[in-house]
C-alpha positions in Angstrom: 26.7 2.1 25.5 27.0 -1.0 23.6 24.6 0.3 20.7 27.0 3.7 21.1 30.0 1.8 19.5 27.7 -0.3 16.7 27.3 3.2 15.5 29.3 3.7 13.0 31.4 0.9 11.2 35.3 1.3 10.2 35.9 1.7 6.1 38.8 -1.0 6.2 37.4 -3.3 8.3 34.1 -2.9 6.0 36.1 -3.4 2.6 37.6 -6.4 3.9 34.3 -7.9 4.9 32.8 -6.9 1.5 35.3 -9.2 -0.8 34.4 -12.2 1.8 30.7 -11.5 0.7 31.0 -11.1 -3.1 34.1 -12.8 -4.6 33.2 -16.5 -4.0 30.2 -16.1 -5.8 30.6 -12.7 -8.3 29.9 -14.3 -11.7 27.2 -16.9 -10.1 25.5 -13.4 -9.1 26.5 -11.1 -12.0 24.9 -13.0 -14.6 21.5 -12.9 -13.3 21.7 -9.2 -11.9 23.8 -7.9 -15.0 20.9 -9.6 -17.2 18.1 -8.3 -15.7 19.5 -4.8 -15.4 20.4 -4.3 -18.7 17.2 -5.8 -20.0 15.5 -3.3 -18.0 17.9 -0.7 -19.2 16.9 -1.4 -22.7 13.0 -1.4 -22.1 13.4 1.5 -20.3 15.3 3.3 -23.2 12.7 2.0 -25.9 9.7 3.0 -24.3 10.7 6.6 -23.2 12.4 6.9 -27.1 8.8 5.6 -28.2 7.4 8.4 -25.7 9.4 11.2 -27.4 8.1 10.0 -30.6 4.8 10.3 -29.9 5.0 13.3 -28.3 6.5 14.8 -31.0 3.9 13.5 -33.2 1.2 14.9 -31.1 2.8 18.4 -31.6 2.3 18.5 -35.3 -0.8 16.7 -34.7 -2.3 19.6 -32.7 -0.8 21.8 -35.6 -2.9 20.1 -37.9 -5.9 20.3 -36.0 -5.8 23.7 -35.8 -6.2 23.7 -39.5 -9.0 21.1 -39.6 -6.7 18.6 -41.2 -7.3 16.2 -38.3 -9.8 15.1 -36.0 -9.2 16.0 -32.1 -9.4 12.4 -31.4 -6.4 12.0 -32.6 -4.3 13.3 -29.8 -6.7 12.1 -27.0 -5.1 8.3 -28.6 -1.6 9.8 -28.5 -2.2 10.9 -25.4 -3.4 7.5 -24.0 -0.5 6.1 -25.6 2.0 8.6 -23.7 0.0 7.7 -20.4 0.1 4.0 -21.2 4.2 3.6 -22.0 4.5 5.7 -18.4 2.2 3.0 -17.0 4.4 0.5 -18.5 7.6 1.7 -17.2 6.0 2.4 -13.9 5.3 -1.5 -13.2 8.6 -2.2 -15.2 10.4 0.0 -12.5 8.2 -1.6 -9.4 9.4 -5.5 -10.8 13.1 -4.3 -11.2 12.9 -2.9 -7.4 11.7 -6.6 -6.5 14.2 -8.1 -8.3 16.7 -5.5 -6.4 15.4 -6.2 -3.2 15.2 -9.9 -3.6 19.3 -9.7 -4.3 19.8 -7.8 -1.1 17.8 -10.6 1.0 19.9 -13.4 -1.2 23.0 -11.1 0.2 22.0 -11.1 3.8 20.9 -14.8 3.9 24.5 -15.3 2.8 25.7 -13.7 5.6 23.6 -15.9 7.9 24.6 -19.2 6.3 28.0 -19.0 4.4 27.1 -22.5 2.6 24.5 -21.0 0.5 25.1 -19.9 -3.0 24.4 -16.2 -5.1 23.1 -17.3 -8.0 20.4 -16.8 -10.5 18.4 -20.3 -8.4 18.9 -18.6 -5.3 18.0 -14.9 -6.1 14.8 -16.1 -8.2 14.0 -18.3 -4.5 13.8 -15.1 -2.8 11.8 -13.2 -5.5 9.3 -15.9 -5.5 8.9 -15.3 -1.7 9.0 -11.8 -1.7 5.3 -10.4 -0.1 5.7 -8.3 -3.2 2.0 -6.2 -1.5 3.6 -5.5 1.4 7.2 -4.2 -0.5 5.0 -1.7 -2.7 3.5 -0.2 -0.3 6.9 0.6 1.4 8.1 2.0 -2.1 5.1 4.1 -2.1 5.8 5.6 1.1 9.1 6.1 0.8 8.5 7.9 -2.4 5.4 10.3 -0.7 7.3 11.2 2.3 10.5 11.9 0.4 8.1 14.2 -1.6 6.4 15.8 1.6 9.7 16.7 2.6 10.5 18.0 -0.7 7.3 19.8 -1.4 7.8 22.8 0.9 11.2 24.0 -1.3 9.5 23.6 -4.5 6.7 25.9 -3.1 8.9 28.6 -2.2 10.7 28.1 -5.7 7.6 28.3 -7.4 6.9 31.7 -5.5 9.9 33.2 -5.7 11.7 32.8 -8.8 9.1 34.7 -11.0 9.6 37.5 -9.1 13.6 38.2 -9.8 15.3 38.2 -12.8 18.9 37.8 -13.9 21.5 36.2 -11.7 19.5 36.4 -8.3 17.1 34.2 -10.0 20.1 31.9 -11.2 21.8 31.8 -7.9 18.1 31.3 -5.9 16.8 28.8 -8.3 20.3 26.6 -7.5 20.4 27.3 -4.5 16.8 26.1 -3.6 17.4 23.1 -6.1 20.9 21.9 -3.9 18.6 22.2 -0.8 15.9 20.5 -1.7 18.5 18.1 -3.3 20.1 17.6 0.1 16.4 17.2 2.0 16.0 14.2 -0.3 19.5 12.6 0.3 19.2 13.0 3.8 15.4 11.6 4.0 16.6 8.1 1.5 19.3 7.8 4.1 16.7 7.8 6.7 14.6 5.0 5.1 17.5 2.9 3.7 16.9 0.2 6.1 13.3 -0.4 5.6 13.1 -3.2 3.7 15.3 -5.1 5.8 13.8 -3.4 9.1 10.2 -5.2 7.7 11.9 -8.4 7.0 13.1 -8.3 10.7 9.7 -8.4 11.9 7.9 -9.7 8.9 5.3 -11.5 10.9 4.0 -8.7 12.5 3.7 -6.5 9.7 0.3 -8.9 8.4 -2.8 -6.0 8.4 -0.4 -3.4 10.1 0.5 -0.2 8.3 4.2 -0.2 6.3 5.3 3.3 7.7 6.3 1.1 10.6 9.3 -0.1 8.3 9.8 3.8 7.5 9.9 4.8 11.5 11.7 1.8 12.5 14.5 3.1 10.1 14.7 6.7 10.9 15.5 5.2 14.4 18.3 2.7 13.4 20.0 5.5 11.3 20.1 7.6 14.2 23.9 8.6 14.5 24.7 6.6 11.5 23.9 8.6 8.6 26.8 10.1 8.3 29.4 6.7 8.2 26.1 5.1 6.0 26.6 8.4 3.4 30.4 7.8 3.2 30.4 4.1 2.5 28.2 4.5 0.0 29.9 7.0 -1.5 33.3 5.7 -1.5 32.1 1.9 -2.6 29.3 2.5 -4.9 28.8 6.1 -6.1 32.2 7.0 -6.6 33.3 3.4 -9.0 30.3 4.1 -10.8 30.8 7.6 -11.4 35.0 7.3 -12.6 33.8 4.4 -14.4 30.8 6.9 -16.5 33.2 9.8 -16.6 35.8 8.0 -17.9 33.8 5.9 -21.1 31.1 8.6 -21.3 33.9 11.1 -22.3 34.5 8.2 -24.5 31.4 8.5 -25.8 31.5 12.6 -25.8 34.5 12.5 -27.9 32.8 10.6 -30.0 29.9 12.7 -31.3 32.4 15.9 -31.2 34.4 14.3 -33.8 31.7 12.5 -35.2 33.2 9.2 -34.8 30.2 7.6 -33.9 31.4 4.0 -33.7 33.0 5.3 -30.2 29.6 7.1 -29.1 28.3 3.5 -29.2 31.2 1.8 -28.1 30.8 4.3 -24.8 27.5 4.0 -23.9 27.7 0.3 -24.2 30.5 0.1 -22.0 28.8 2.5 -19.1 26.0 0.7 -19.2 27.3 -2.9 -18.9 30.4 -2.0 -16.7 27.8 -0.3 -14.2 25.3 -3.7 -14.8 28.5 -6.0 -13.6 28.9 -3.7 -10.8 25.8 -4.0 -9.1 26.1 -7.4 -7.3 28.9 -5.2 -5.0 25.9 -2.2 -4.9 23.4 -5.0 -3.3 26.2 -6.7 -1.2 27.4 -3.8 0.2 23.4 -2.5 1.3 23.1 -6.2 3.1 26.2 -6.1 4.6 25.8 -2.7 6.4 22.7 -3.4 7.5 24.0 -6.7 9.2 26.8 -5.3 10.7 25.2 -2.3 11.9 22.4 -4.6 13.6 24.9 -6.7 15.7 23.8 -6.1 19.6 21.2 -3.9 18.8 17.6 -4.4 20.5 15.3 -4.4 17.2 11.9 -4.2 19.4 13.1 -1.1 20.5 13.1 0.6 17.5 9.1 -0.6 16.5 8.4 1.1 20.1 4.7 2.5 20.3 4.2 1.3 16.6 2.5 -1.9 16.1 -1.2 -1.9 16.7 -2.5 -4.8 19.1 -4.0 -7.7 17.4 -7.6 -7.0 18.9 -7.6 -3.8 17.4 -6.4 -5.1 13.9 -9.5 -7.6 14.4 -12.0 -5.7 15.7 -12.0 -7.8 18.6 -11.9 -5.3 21.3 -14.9 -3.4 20.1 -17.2 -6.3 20.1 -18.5 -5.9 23.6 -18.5 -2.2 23.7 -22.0 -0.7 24.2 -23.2 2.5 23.1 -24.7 4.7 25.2 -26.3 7.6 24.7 -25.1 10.7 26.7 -28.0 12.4 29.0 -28.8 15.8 28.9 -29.1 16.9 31.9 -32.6 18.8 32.8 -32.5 22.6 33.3 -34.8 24.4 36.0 -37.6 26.5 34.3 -36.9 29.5 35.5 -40.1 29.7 37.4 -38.8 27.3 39.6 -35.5 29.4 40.3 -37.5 32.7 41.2 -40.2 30.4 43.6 -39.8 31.5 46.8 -39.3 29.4 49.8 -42.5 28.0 52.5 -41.7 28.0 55.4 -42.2 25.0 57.4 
């Protein structure tokens, strides 16, 4: 009954908890998160504008391989250039999501012991200690399960959309793509709290498998999904989108009247206002997460999922014998149709 009422967590009561978190310490912690986010930002945006370059390049490339003005080996290096740049923003993507995660634990930590700082010191502590093998792994099987779930929509788009034409395939093709859209909402929501699920029991984790983190959190959003979805929405998604539609229509006007000094003065803006804004994005993920936990019984939710150490080691294998099954012999069938002496 007790974990009943932890289940969902009152807006007002939330917000007020949220500015103890984050205003003592907002510009300690928005220099360092705005920094690295926008210097992410910026790779990001140079490597895929380098990737449309070269892509486009490869284009006339083939065009002038048709004609035997180039040599085919020319777009196997573009190519490997396209391939290397995704590479490139892959493992830039997998760093920031350290970086990310390492603010959350800074967050949480805060909540444990008020006297410790946000700061660029504190958040790099936590990065440094960060089992950065064991948070991949989760990433990658949050990302393959999300696109399991995903997979059997796309399958039935794929199938069905060549065969209509018109508006039924508009209104299919959007309706399929808002499903599978809500499939993937629902299933993040479900894995939110992995990350701080595996720190829970971060010990135990050594040699097991990180879908524990992924089961552990379906069952601790269980009932909450709902409250989880709205404070989210009302604290991050919906600042962040007023704050985009407001400069990015900035930036619209902009290139309509081809005043182009605003276009930049607009993107800029979106960009550096949303940067600022995630220290409250982090806090606000750490936060939940603590206040949902209070009274809860964690080793109830890793129920019938860690593996016993002797298992993990091989240990309970090392005495075990194998033996080979007897066949059991058949009567000949001479023997069946003997008849019986008597005595």
């Amino acid at each position: 009954m007790k974990m009943e009422k932890q289940r969902t967590l009152p807006m007002e009561e939330f917000v007020t908890s949220l500015k103890k978190l984050v205003k003592p310490n907002y510009l300690k912690a928005m220099w360092p998160v705005a920094g690295v986010s926008i210097i992410f930002i910026a790779l990001v945006s140079i490597l895929t504008l380098l990737n449309s370059n070269i892509a486009a390049s490869m284009s006339m490339t083939m065009m002038m391989v048709m004609y035997g003005m180039a040599s085919p080996v020319a777009i196997l290096f573009s190519l490997l250039e396209v391939l290397g740049i995704f590479a490139i923003i892959a493992v830039l993507a997998f760093f920031y999501s350290f970086f990310a995660v390492a603010t959350q634990y800074t967050y949480q930590d805060k909540l444990a012991y008020p006297e410790q700082p946000v700061s660029a010191g504190s958040i790099w502590m936590h990065y440094k200690h960060l089992r950065k093998n064991q948070l991949w792994r989760i990433m990658l099987y949050v990302t393959l399960f999300t696109f399991l779930w995903s997979l059997p929509l796309s399958i039935v788009s794929a199938l069905l959309l060549p065969h209509l034409s018109g508006m039924a395939a508009v209104y299919t093709g959007w309706t399929i793509r808002i499903l599978n859209d809500i499939v993937v909402l629902w299933k993040s929501i479900e894995y939110s709290q992995s990350y701080f699920l595996y720190r829970e029991k971060q010990p135990q984790f050594l040699g097991q498998s990180m879908r524990y983190a992924l089961t552990a959190s379906r069952r601790f959003m269980t009932g909450r999904k709902w409250n989880y979805f709205a404070i989210v929405f009302v604290l991050e998604l919906l600042p962040i989108l007023v704050w985009s539609l407001i400069f990015g229509g900035l930036a619209f006007y902009g290139i309509y009247t081809a005043t182009y000094v605003l276009t930049y003065v607009g993107i800029v803006v979106v960009i550096v206002g949303i940067a600022c804004y995630l220290p409250v994005v982090y806090a606000i993920l750490a936060l939940y997460y603590n206040k949902a936990r209070a009274g809860m019984e964690m080793d109830v939710l890793f129920t019938d999922t860690f593996k016993p150490v002797a298992d993990l080691t091989g240990e309970a294998y090392v005495h075990e014998v194998y033996v080979e099954k007897q066949t059991k012999k058949q009567p000949s069938s001479a023997a069946k149709h003997e008849p019986k002496k008597d005595k």
